[in-house]
C-alpha positions in Angstrom: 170.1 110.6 34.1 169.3 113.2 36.8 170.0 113.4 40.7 166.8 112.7 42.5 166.5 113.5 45.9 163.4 111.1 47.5 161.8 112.9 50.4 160.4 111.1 52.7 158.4 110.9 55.8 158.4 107.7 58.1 159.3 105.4 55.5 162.2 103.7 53.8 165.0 102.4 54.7 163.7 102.8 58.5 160.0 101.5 58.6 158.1 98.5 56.7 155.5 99.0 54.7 153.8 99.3 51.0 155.4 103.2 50.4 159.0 101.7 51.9 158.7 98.8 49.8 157.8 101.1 46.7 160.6 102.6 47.5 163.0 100.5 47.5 161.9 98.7 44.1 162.0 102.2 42.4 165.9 102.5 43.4 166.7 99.5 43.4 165.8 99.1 39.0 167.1 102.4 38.7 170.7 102.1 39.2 171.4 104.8 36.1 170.2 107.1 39.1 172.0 108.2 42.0 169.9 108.9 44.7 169.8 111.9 47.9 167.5 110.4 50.7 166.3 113.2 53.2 164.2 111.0 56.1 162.1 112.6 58.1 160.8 110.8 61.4 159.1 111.8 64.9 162.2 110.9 66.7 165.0 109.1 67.1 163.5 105.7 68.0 163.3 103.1 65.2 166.2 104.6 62.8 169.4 102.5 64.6 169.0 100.0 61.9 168.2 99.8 58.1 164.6 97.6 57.4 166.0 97.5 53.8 169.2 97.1 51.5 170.6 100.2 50.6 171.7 99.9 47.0 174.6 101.2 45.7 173.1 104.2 43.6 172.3 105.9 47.1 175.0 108.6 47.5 173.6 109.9 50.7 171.0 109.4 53.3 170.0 112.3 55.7 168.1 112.2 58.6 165.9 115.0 59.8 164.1 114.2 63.7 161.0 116.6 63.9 160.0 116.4 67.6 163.1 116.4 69.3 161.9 119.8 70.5 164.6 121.8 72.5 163.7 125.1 73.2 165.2 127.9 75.8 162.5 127.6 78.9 163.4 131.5 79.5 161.6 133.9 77.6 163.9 136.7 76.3 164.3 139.7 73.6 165.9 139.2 71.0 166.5 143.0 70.2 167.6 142.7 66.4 166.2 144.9 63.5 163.3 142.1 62.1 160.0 142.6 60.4 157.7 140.8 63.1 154.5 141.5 61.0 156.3 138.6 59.1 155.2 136.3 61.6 151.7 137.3 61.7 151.5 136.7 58.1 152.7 133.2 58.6 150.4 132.8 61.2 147.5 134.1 58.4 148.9 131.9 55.6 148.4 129.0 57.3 144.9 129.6 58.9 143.3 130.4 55.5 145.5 128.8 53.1 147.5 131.7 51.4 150.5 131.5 49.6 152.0 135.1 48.0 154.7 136.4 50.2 155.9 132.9 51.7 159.3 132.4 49.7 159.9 135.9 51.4 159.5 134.3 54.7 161.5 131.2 53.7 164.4 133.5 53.0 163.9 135.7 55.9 163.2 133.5 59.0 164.6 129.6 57.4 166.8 129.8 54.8 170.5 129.3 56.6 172.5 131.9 54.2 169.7 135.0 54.3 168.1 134.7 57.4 167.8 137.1 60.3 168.0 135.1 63.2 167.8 131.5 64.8 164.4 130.0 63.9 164.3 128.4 67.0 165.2 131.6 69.0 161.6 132.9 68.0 160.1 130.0 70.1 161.1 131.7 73.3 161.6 135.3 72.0 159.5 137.8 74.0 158.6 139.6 70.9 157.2 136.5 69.4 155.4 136.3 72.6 153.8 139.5 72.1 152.3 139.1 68.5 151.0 136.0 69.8 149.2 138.0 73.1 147.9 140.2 70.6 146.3 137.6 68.1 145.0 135.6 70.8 143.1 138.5 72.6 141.6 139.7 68.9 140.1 136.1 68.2 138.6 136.1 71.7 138.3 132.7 72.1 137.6 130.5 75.1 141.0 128.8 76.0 143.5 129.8 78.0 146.6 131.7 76.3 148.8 129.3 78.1 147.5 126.7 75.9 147.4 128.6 72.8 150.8 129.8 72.9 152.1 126.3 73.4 150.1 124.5 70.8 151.5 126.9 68.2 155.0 126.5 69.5 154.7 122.1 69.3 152.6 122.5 66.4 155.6 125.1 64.4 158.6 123.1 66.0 158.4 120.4 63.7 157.4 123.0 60.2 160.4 125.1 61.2 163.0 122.2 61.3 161.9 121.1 57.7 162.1 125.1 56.9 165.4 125.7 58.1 167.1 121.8 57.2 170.3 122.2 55.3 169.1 120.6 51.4 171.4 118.8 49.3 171.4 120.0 45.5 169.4 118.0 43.1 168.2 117.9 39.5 165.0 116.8 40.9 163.4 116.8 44.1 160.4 113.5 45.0 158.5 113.5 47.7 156.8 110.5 48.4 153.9 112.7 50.5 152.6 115.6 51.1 153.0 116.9 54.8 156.2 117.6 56.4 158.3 115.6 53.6 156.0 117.8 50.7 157.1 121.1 52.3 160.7 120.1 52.2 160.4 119.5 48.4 158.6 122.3 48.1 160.8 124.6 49.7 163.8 123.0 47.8 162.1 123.7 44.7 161.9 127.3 45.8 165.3 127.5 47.3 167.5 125.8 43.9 164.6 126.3 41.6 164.8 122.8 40.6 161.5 120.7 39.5 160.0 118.9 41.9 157.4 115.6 41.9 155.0 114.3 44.1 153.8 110.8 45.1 150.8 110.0 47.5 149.7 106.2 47.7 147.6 107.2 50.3 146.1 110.7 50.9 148.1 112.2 53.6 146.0 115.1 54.8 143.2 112.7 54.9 145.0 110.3 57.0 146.3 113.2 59.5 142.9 114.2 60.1 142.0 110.7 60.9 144.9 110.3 63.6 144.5 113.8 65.2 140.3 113.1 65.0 141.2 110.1 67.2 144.2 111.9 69.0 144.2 112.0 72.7 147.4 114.2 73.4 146.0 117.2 71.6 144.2 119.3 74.6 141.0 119.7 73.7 138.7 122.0 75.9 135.2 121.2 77.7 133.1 123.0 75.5 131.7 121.3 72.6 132.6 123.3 69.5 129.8 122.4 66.7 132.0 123.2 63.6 134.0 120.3 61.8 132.4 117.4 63.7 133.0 119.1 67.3 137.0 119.2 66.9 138.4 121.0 69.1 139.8 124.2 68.4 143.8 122.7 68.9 142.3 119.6 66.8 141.6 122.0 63.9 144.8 123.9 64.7 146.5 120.9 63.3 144.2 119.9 61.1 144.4 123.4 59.2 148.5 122.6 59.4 148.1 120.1 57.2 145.6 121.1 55.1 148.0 123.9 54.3 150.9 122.1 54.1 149.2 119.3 51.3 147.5 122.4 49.5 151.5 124.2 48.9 153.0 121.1 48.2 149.9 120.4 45.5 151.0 124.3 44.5 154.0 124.0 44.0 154.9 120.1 42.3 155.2 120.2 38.8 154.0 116.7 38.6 151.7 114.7 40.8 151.3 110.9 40.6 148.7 109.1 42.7 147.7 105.1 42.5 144.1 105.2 41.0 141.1 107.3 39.9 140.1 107.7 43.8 142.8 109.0 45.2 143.2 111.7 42.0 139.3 112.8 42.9 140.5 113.4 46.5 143.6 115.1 45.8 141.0 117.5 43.3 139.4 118.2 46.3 141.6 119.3 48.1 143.6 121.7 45.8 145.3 120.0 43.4 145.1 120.5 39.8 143.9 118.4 37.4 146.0 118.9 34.5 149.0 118.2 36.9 147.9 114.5 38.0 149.3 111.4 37.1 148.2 107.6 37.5 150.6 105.6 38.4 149.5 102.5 39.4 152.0 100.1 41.9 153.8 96.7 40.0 154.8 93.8 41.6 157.6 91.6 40.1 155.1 89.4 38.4 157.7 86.2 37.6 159.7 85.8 40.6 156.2 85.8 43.1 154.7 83.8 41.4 157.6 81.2 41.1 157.9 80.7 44.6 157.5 77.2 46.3 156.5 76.5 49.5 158.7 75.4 52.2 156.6 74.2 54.7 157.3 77.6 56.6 154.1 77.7 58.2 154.1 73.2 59.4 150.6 73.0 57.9 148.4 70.3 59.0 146.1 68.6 56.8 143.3 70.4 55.1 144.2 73.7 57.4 143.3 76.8 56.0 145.5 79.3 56.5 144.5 83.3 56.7 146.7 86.3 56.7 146.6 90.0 57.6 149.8 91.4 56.4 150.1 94.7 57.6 151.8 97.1 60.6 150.1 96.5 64.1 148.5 100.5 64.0 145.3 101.6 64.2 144.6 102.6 60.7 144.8 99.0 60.1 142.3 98.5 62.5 143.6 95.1 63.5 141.1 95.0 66.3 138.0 94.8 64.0 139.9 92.1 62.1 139.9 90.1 65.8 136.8 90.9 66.8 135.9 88.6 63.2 137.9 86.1 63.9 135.8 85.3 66.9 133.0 85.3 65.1 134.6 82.9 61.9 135.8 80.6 65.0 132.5 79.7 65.6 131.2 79.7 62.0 134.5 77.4 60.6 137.0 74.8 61.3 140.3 73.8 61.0 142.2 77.0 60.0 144.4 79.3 61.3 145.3 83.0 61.5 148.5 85.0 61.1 149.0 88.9 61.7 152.4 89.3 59.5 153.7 92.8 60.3 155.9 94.9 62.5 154.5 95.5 66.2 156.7 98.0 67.1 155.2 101.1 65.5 152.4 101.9 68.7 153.4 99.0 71.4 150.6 100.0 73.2 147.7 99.1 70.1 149.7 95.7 69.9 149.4 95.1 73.8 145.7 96.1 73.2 145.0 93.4 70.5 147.0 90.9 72.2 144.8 91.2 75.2 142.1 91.5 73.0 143.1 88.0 71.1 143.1 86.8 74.8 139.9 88.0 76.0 138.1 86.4 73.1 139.4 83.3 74.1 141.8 83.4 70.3 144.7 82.4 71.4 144.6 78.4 69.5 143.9 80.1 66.5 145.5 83.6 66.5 149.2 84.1 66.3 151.4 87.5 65.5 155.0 86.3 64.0 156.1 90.2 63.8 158.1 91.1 60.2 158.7 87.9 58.2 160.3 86.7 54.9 156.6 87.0 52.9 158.6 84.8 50.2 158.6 82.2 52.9 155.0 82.8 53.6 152.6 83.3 50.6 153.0 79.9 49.3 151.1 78.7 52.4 148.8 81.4 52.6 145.1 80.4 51.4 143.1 83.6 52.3 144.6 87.4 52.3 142.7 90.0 54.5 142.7 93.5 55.2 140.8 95.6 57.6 142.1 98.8 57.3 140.6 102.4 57.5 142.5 103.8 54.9 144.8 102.4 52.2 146.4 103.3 48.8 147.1 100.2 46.6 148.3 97.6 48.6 150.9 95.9 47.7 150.4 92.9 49.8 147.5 92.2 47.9 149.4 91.9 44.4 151.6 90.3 46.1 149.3 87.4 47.0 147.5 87.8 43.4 151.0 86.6 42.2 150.5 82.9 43.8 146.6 83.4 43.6 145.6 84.0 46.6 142.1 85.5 47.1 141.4 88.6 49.5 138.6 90.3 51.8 139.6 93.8 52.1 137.8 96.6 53.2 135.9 99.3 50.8 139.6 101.5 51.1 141.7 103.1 48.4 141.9 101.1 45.6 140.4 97.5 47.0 137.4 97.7 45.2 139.0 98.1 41.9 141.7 95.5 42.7 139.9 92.3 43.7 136.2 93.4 41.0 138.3 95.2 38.1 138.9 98.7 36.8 137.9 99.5 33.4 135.6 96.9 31.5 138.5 94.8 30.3 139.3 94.4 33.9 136.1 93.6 35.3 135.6 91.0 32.8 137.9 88.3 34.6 135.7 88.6 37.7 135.9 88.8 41.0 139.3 87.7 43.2 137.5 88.2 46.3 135.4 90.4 48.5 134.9 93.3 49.5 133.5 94.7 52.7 132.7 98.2 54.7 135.5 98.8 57.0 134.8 99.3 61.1 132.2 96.1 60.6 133.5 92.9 61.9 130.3 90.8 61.0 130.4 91.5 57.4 134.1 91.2 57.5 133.7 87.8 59.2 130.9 86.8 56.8 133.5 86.9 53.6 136.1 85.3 54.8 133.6 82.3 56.1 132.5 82.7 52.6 135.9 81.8 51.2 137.4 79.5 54.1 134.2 76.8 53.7 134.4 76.3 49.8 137.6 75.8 48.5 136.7 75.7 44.5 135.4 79.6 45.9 139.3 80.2 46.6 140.5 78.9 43.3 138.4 80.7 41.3 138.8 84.5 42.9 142.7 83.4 43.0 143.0 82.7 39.3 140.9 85.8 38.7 143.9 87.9 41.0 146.6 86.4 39.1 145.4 86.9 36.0 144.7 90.5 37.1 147.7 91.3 37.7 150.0 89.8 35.4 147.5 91.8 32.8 147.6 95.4 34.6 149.9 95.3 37.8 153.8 94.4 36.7 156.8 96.0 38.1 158.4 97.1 34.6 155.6 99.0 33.5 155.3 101.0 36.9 159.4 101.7 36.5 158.6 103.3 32.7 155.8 105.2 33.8 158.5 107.0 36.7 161.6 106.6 34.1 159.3 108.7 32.0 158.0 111.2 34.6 161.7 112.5 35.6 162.3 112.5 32.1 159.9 114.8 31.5 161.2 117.3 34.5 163.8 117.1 33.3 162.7 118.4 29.7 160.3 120.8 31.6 157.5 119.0 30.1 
């Protein structure tokens, strides 16, 4: 079998979550695969220690820091023989989404063994400089050129390290997103000419433009712009980044793979091809879950009820709406408890928010955030999954918790519908193994899990549905054939 080099932004082995964990499974029952791990992250922070085993079929792991911007604070001129219309056209391809002429550019300003110059020299070169003046004064815009010049340079720093990073040789490259880590495939593909896959469990030009929509360190000017939703003119700046970043990596995989029907619509709409898609939908290991015995982890008293959000502290998982219901089940229920299961140290300041927010509402008898924790320990004690989120794939902690039967209330994101009321007719026949709600609307989000902590039959019922579920469409084998299969056919140029 091949050598597949997993690209990957933000993820495994460094951060927790449903991609990381994907991850990991993927290697870890693949061992007749040895494995090239290029990591991309924002900085340093976080990546001093492994969140994961690393199994033995990974022969390398590279890491690649994308903000540690260090760039000459004196303008000079470079003075060598360069085609700076070259830059321009970059600038163009971006803004409306162009792709002819870019491997030229790869080889001339990125690639280490043909290019001209230092990458990173055209951040302070004066002729760089110029060709900015000169765009900036033909779009006539109202901003300063101060701050146009240095949101392209913080918005390019990061693009121009994946550009220019050193790339291990691979029979196949995998990113696991489109972004940063989907131009690095992409530009391995072009550079070794070498098949390349892509993954999304989310959609991650869709999430981007959620985070930058509620960014506050993107300078955004006084004067309210009416096109795309009164974004700023910086906001769209990297908002067209991405957009053009997820529409070359569509361009240029041979072979996409997404987790269900939704997300393939939404990668259609944004520029993928049809004919290129796959469904893969996540696995769980079906006979070890649902195996597991409690422990007594969690002390429970006598007829508790005990609720879970398993999830990272950020806001996409909009933990605070998920509060903000609790204090309204606190007055609608009795006798159960609450437990926010996830890493905090993602965004310390949204965990100090909730935490205050836990105390304001007068939560803290009920309410109780035990960080990262053996789940294997937990979900036998675990009566009632929630989720709250904004945006999701397929989460796996909800498979997870179908494996012991345990119910969920998730929100109306990714693939939640289709997991707790079914996905084809078959499916939908077992019933329901929850609810589901409209995310950002704490009442309704209280109202179901009231729903399901007062009758207890209720529980049973939409948990036996879950596990039924899926052991029938959700195992671990099956999803490891589906990928087995995929490089196989790369491989064969299928």
């Amino acid at each position: 079998m091949s050598d597949v080099c997993l690209v990957l932004e933000g993820t495994y082995p460094f951060v927790s979550g449903g991609v990381s964990s994907c991850v990991y499974q993927l290697i870890r029952a693949t061992p007749q695969i040895n494995y090239f791990i290029l990591y991309l992250g924002a900085d340093p922070h976080g990546q001093e220690e492994y969140k994961y085993p690393i199994p033995s079929n990974v022969q390398l792991i590279k890491i690649i820091t994308l903000f540690d911007l260090k760039v000459d604070a004196q303008t000079t001129r470079l003075g060598i023989d360069f085609d700076w219309s070259l830059i321009e056209q970059f600038h163009l391809a971006v803004n409306k989404v162009e792709f002819q002429g870019l491997e030229e550019i790869w080889r001339a300003l990125f690639f280490p063994e043909s290019r001209l110059c230092d990458p990173f020299e055209l951040f302070s070169s004066q002729e760089v400089w110029d060709l900015l003046d000169t765009i900036y004064r033909r779009q006539k815009r109202d901003y300063s050129f101060i701050d146009y010049f240095y949101t392209w340079r913080f918005a390019h720093y990061p693009l121009f390290k994946v550009l220019s990073t050193k790339i291990p040789r691979a029979d196949i490259y995998h990113a696991l997103s489109t972004g940063y880590a989907g131009m690095l495939a992409s530009v391995a593909k072009v550079k070794y000419g070498a098949p390349m896959a892509l993954t999304e469990h989310g959609i991650y030009t869709h999430e981007r433009q959620i985070d930058i929509s509620l960014a506050d360190w993107i300078y955004n000017t006084d004067i309210a712009i009416e096109a795309k939703k009164n974004s700023s003119f910086f906001k769209q700046w990297w908002m067209k980044l991405f957009n053009f970043m997820g529409q070359y990596c569509y361009h240029q995989a041979d072979i996409i793979t997404t987790l269900y029907g939704g997300n393939r619509d939404k990668q259609i709409s944004l520029g993928a091809k049809r004919n290129k898609i796959r469904l893969i939908p996540n696995g769980v290991d079906f006979p070890r879950l649902s195996a597991l015995k409690s422990v007594n982890k969690l002390e429970r008293k006598e007829g508790e009820v005990i609720v879970a959000l398993v999830g990272r502290v950020v806001p996409i998982k909009d933990i605070k709406s998920f509060i903000k219901a609790i204090s309204i089940v606190f007055n609608s229920a009795s006798n159960f408890r609450v437990l926010i299961c996830g890493p905090t140290d993602e965004d310390e300041e949204y965990f100090n928010d909730c935490q205050s927010l836990v105390s304001i509402l007068e939560l803290s008898s009920c309410i109780s955030f035990p960080g990262k924790v053996n789940l294997n320990e937990y979900y036998p004690d675990i009566d009632l999954m929630v989720l709250s989120s904004i945006s999701e794939g397929q989460p796996m902690v909800i498979l997870e918790g179908f494996c012991l039967a345990i119910p969920c209330v998730a929100t109306n994101v990714g693939s939640c519908h289709e997991l707790i009321y079914g996905n084809n007719a078959e499916d939908r026949a077992l019933g329901a193994a929850g609810e589901v709600v409209p995310f950002g609307k704490p009442d309704l989000l209280a109202a179901a899990m009231i729903k399901l902590i007062n009758n207890s039959e209720l529980r049973r019922q939409c948990g036996e549905v879950g596990r039924k579920r899926v052991q029938r469409f959700y195992q671990e084998n099956t999803n490891i054939d589906n990928y087995l299969e995929l490089y196989q056919d790369l491989e064969l140029g299928i």
